[in-house]
C-alpha positions as CSV (number, residue, x, y, z in Angstrom):
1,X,68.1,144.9,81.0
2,X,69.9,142.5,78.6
3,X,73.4,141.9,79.4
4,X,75.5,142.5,76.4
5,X,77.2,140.3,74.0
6,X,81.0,141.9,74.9
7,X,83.2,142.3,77.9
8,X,86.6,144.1,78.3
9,X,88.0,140.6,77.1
10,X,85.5,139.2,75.0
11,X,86.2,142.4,73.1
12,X,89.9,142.1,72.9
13,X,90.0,138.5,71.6
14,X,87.2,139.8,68.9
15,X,90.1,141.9,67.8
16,X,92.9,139.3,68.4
17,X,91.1,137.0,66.2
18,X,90.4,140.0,63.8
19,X,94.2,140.9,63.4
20,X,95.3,137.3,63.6
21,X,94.5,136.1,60.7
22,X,95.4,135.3,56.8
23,X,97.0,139.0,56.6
24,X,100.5,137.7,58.8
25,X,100.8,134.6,56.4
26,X,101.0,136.9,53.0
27,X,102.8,140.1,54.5
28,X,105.6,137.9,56.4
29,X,107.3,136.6,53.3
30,X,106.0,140.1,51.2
31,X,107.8,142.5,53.2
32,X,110.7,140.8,54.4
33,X,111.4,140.8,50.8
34,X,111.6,144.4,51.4
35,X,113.2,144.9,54.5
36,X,114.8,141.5,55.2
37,X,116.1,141.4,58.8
38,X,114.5,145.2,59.2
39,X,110.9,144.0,58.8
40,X,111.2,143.3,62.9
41,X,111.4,146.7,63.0
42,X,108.8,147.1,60.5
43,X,106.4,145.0,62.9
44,X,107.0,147.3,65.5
45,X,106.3,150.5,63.8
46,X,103.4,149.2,62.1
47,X,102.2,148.5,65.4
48,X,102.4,151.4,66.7
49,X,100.9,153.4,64.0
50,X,97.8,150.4,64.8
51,X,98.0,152.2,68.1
52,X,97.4,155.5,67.0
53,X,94.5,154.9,64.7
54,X,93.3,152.3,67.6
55,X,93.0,155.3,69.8
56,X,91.3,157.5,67.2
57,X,88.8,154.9,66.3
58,X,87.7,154.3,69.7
59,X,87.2,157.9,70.8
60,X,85.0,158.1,67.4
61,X,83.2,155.0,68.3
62,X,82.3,156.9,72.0
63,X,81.2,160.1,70.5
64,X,79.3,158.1,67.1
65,X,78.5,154.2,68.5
66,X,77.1,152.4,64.8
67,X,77.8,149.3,63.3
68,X,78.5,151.7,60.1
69,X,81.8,151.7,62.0
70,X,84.2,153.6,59.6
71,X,81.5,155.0,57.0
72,X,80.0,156.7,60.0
73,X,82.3,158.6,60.9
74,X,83.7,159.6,57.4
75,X,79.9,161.2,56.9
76,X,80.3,162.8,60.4
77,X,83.5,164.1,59.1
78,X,82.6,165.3,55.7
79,X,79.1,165.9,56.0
80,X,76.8,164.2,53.4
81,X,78.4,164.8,50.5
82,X,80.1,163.2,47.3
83,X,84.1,163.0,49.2
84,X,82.2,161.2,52.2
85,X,80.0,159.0,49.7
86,X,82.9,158.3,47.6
87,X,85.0,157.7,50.0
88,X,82.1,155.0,51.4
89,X,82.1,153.5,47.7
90,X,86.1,153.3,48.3
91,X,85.7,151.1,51.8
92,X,83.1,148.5,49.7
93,X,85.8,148.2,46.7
94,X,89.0,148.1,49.4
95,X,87.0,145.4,51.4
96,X,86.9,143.4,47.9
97,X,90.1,144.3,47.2
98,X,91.3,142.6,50.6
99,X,89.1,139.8,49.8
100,X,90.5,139.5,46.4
101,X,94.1,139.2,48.2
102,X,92.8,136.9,51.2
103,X,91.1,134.3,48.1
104,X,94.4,134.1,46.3
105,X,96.5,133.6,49.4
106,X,93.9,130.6,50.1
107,X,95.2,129.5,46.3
108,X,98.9,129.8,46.7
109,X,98.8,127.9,50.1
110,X,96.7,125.1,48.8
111,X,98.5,125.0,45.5
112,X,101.7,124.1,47.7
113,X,99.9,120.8,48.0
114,X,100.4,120.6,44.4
115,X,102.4,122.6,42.4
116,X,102.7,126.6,42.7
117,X,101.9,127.9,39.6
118,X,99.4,130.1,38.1
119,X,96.5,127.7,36.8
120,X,96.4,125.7,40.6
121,X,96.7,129.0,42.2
122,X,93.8,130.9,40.4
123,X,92.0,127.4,40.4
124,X,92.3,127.2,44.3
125,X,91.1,130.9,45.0
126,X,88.6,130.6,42.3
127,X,87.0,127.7,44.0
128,X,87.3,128.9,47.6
129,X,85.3,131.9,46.6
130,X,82.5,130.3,44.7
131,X,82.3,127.6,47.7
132,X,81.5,130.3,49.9
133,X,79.3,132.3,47.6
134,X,77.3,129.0,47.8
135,X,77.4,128.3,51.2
136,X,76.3,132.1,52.0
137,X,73.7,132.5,49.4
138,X,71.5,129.2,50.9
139,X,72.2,130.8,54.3
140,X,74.4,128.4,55.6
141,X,76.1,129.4,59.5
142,X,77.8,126.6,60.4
143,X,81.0,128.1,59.5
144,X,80.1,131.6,61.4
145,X,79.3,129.5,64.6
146,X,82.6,127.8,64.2
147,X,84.7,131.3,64.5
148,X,85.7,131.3,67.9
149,X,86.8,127.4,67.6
150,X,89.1,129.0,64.4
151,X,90.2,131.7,66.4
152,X,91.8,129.5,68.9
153,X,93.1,127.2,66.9
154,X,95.2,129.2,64.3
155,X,96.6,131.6,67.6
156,X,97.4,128.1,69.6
157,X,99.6,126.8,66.2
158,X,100.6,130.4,65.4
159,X,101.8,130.5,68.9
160,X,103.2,126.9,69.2
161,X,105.1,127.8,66.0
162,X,106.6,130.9,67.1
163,X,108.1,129.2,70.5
164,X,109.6,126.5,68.6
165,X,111.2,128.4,66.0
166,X,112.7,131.2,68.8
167,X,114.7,127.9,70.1
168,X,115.6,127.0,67.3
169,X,116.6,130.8,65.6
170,X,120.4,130.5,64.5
171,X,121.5,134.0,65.5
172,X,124.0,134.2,62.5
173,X,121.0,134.7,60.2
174,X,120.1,137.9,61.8
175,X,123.1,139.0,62.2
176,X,125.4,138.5,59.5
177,X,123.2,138.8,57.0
178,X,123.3,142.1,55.0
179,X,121.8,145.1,56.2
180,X,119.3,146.8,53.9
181,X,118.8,150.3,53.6
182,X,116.6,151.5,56.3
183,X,114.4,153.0,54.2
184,X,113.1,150.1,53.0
185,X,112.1,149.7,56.5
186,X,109.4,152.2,56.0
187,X,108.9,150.9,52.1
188,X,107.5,147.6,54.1
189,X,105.4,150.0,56.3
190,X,101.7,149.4,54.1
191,X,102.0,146.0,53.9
192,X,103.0,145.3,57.7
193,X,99.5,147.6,58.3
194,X,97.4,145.0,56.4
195,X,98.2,142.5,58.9
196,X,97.2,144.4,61.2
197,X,93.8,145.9,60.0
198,X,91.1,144.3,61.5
199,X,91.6,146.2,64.8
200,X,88.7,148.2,63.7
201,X,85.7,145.2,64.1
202,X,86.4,146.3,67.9
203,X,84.7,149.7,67.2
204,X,81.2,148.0,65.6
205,X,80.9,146.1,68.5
206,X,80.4,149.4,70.5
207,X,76.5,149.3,70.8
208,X,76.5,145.4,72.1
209,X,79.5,146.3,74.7
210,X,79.4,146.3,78.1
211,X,80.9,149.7,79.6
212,X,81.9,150.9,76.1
213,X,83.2,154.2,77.7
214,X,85.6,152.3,80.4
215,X,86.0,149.2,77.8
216,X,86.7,150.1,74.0
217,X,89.7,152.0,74.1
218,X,90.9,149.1,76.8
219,X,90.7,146.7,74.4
220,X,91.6,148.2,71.2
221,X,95.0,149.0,73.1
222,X,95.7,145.4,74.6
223,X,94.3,143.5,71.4
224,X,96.5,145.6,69.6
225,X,99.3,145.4,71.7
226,X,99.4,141.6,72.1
227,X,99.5,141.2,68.2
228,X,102.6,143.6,67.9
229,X,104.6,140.9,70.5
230,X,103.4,138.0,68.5
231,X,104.1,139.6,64.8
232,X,107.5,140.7,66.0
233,X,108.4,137.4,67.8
234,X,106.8,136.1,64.2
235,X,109.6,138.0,62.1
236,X,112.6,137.0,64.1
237,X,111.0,133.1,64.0
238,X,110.6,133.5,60.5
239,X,114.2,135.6,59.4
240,X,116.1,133.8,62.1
241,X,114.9,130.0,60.4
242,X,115.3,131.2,56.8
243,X,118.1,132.5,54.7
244,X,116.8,135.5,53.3
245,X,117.3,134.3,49.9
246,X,114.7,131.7,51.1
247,X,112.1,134.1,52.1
248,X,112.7,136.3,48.8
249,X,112.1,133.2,46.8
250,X,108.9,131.6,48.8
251,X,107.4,135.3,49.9
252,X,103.7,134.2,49.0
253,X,103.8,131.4,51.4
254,X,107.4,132.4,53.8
255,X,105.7,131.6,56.7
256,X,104.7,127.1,56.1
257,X,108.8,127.5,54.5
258,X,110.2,128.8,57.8
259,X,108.4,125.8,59.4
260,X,110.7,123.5,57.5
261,X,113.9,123.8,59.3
262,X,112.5,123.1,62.5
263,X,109.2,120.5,61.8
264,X,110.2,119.7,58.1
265,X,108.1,119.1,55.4
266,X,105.1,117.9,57.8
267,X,105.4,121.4,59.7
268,X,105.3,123.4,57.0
269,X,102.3,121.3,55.3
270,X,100.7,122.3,59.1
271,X,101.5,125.7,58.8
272,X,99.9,126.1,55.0
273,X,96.9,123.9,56.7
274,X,96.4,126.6,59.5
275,X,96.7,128.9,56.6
276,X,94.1,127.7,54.4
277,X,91.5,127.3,57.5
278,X,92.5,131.3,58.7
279,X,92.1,132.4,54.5
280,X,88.5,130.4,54.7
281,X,87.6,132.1,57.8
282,X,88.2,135.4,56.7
283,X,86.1,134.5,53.7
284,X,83.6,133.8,55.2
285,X,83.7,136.5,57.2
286,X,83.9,139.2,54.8
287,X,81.9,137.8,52.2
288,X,79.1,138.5,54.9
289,X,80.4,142.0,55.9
290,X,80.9,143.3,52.3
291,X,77.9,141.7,51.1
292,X,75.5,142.2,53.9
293,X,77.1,145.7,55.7
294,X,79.6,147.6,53.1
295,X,77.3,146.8,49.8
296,X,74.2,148.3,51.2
297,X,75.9,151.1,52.7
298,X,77.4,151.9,49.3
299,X,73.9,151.7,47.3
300,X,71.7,152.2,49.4
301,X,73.2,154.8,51.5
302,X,72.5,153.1,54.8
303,X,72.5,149.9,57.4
304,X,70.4,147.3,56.7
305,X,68.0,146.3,59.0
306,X,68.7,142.7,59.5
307,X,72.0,141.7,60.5
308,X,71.4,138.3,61.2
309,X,74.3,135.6,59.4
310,X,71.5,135.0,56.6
311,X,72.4,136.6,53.3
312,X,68.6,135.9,52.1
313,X,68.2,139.2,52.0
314,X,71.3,140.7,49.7
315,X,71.4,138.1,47.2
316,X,72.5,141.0,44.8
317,X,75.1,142.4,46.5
318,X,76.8,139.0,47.2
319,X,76.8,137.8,43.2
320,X,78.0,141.1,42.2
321,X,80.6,141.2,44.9
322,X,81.9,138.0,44.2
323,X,82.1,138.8,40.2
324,X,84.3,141.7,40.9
325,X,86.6,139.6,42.9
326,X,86.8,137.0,40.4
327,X,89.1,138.9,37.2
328,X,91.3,140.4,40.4
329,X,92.4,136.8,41.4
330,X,93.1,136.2,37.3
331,X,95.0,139.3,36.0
332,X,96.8,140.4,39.4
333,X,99.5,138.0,41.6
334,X,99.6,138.1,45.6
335,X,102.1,141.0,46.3
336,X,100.0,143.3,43.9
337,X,96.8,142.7,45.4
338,X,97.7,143.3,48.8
339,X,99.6,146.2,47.7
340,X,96.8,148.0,46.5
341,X,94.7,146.7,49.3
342,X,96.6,147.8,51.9
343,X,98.0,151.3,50.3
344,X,93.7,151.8,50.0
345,X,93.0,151.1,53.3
346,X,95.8,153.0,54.8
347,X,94.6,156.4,52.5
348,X,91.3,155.7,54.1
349,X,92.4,155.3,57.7
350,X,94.0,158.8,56.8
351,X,91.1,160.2,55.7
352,X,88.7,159.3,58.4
353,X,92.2,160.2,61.2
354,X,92.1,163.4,59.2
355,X,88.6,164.2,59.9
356,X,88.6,163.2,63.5
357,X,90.8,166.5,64.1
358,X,87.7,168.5,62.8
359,X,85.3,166.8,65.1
360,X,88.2,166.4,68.2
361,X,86.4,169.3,70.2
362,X,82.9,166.4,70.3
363,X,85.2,163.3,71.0
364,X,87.5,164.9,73.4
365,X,90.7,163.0,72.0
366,X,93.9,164.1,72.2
367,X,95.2,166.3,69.6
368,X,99.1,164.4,69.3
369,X,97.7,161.7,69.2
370,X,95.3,161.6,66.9
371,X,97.8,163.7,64.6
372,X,100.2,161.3,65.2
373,X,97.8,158.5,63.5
374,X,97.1,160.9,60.3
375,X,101.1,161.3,60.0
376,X,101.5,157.7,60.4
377,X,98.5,156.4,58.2
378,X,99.0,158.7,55.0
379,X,103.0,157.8,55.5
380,X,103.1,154.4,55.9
381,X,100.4,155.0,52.2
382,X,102.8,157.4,51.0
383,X,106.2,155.2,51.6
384,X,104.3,152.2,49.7
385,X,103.3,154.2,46.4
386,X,106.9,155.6,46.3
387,X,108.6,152.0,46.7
388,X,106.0,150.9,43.9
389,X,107.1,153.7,41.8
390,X,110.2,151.9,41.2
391,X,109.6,148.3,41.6
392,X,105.6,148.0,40.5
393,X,104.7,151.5,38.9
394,X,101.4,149.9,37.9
395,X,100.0,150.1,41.8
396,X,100.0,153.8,42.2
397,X,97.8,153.9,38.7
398,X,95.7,150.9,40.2
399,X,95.0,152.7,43.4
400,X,94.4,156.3,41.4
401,X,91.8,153.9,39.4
402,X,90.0,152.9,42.4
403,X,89.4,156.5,43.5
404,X,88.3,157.6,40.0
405,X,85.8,154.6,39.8
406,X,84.6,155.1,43.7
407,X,83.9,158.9,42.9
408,X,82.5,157.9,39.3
409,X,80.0,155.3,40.9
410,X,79.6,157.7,43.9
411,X,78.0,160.6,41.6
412,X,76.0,157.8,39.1
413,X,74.0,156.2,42.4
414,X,73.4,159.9,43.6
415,X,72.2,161.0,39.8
416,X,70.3,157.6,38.9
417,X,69.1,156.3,42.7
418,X,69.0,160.1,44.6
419,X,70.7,158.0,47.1
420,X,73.2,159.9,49.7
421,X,75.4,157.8,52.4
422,X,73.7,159.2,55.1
423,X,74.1,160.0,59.0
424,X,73.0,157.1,61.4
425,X,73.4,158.9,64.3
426,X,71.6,162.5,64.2
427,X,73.1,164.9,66.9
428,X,69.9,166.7,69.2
């Protein structure tokens, strides 16, 4: 028997390096706009809530073990219909949309090199994205094989970074500074979740993991639980180096400025550095997973067969992929697109949380608990639309828009393809 590609902690630094990523250097600066000294808080909340949906996904993953990860379980859920299929369209155009926010952060850190404003930063994203439409459409890998190397070294600087500020935090900062209402603690909630989405790459590993029954929910907790300490210890580094005035007025890029009182200027040109090689990462990364994984899924209505890093095969999916992200990174700015990102993935964390309690008599999961992550999920969603109510009011009609275009494309592939998103794993 082949041994298989993940261990307990092989698993948990596949979601470490998930969850570590680009998302902490937009949502730093985004919400502690929000919440100022409150988004510690914030961290800590949205961690648990990671928790909870953690838990649920792993039990899912032990009762339905596919790479369709999420899709899977929403056509468990909700049977093969047009809610699960559109719903499945909704996880390919939320994965662009993350994409879309994860390209322009990439533009607004390397515009800092430059000047931050509109034309470098659209230039920058722009360019990042066609580079690695490029790279993936000759079937380049050298940038997959690197992962683990990027892994470590944006967690050894984020880490680095966080020490050094802690010494260095100048406690008046957090605690004469004006307290905001506490409800913008919760109003912070979606975009604190979006740093900490990628827990879920732990569940598609399931089929490659050693002991998946003893192992997955294991590491979905500790992965999880070792990024809430860092991302807390991140927000006091960050709030207790910067006025909040500072982190109001640099929110796209808070994290290089809170650098600068400690390492000056060449710190914080590290920090954007470490920034641009997590946003390139990710890139890479999820070019191949929307492309290669969620694209098929959505058309086709199933896996494909290779999954190989070669995107030979879903030349298609990547071009049109790529064009859809392209007007997102012109017409929208950071904090909108990873607004709507993360109010879309939380609604569909809700949804699939939601469904778990029909199926929770199969998976064995507690009920509280996987309560607890609907409640959590479709608040955190529901405290972001009502906070964008008053200060963006054009999110909650841009996140309505994607659900009316996933069902409208949902019920065109069904009538002009007869395709249906269907079950990979068929019960006996």
């Amino acid at each position: 028997m082949s041994k298989k590609a993940f261990g307990l902690w092989s698993a948990i630094f596949l979601g470490i390096g998930s969850m570590v990523g680009i998302g902490i250097f937009i949502v730093i600066g985004e919400a502690g706009a929000i919440a100022g000294k409150l988004v510690i808080f914030t961290f800590v909340l949205g961690g648990v809530i990671a928790l909870l949906a953690g838990y649920s996904l792993a039990k899912l993953a032990l009762t339905y073990p596919s790479r369709g990860g999420v899709i899977e379980y929403l056509v468990q859920e909700y049977k093969e219909g047009v809610f699960s299929g559109t719903l499945g369209v909704l996880f390919y155009l939320a994965q662009l949309i993350g994409l879309a926010a994860v390209t322009k952060s990439f533009g607004t850190y390397a515009a800092t090199y430059v000047e931050v404003t509109p034309f470098w930063i659209n230039l920058f994203g722009i360019g990042i994205l066609a580079f690695f439409t490029l790279i993936n459409l000759i079937g380049a890998s050298i940038v997959a094989k690197s992962e683990n190397l990027i892994v470590v070294l944006k967690l050894s600087i984020l880490t680095l970074f966080v020490a050094a500020a802690l010494y260095y935090v100048k406690p008046q900062l957090l605690l004469n500074t004006p307290t905001p209402p506490l409800i913008n603690l919760f109003y912070a909630l979606g975009l604190v979740f979006f740093a900490y989405q990628g827990f879920s790459v732990i569940t598609n590993s399931v089929e490659d993991m050693e002991n998946p029954s003893k192992n997955i929910l294991k590491a979905m907790l500790i992965s999880i639980g070792i990024v809430i300490v860092l991302y807390t210890l991140t927000a006091i580094a960050v709030l207790g180096n910067l006025p909040l005035e500072e982190v109001i007025k640099s929110k796209d890029y808070a994290l290089a400025e809170a650098a600068k009182p400690i390492f000056g200027e060449l710190g914080f040109k590290i920090m954007a550095a470490v920034a641009l090689v997590s946003a390139t990462s990710a890139i890479n990364a999820s070019l191949y997973a929307v492309t290669q994984i969620s694209y098929e899924l959505a058309k086709k209505g199933e896996l494909p067969k290779v999954y190989e890093y070669n995107i030979f095969h879903s030349k298609e999916g990547l071009i049109i992929s790529a064009l859809l992200i392209v007007p997102m990174i012109l017409f929208f700015n950071l904090e909108e697109i990873a607004t709507v990102a993360s109010i879309v993935i939380l609604l569909i964390q809700g949804f699939v949380h939601l469904g778990h309690l029909f199926l929770i008599h199969k998976t064995k999961a507690s009920k509280l608990l996987v309560f607890l992550a609907v409640v959590g999920t479709f608040g955190a969603a529901l405290f972001a639309l009502l906070y964008t109510q008053q200060k963006m009011p054009q999110i909650g009609v841009y996140v309505v828009g994607a659900f009316v275009g996933a069902c409208l494309l949902e019920l065109l592939l069904r009538a002009t393809l007869k395709r249906v998103i269907k079950k990979q794993i068929r019960e006996a």
